[in-house]
N, C-alpha and C positions, 0 to 999 in steps of 0.2 A: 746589242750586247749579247754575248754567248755563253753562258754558264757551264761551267763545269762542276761535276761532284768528285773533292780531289781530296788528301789527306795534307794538313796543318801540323807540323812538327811541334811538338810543346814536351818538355821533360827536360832532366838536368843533360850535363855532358856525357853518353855513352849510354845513358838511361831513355829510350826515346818511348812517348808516349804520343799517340795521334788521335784529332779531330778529322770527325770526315765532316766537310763543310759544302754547301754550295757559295761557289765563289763566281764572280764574272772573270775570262780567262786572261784580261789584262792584269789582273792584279797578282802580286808576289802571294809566295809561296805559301806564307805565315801573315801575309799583309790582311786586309780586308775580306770581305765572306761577308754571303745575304744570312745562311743560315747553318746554327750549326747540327747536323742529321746523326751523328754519331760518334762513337771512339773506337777506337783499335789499340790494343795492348800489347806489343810482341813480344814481351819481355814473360807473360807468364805460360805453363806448360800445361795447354795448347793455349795459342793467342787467343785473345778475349777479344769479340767484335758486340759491341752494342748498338742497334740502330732503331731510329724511328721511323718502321718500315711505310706507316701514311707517308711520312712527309720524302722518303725518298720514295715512292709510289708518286708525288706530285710533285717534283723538282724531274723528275724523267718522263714524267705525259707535257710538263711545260718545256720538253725540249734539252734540258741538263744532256750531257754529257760527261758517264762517267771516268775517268781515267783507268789505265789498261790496271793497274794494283788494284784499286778502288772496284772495278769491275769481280774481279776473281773475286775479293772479300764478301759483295754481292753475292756473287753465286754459291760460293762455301754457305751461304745463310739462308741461300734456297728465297731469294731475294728477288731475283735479276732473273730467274730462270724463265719465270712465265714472260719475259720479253724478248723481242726478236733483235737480234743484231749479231 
C-alpha cells in the first residue's frame, strides 16, 4: 500500500475548501483517507493552510508521498523544507 499526502475537495459549488489527508493512492480523490493532517482555504486573502506539522512529520518518515500542490503548500509553511527530495 503506498500513501500519499494529497488534498480532498470538500465546499459548496465554485466555493472549494480542502483537506489535506493521508490517503492510500488507490483510492479516489474525496473517497477514503487514513488520516486527516490539515486544511487549505484558497478562497481567503492570502490562502489559509493549517497543518499538524507532527503528524505530517510521521506520515513522511513512514514513506507518505506528498503530491506536487500538497508539496509547495509544505514548503510555503516551512514544513517540507528540512526534507530532502
Amino acid at each position: 500500500m503506498s500513501v500519499k499526502i494529497r488534498l480532498a475537495r470538500h465546499g459548496a459549488k465554485k466555493r472549494p475548501f480542502y483537506r489535506i489527508v493521508a490517503a492510500d493512492s488507490r483510492c479516489r480523490r474525496d473517497g477514503r483517507f487514513l488520516e486527516i493532517i490539515g486544511t487549505y482555504n484558497p478562497l481567503k486573502d492570502p490562502a489559509e493552510v493549517s497543518l499538524k506539522e507532527e503528524r505530517v512529520s510521521y506520515w513522511v518518515d513512514q514513506g507518505a508521498i506528498p503530491t506536487d500542490t500538497v508539496k509547495s503548500l509544505l514548503k510555503r509553511q516551512n514544513v517540507f523544507a528540512n526534507n530532502s527530495e
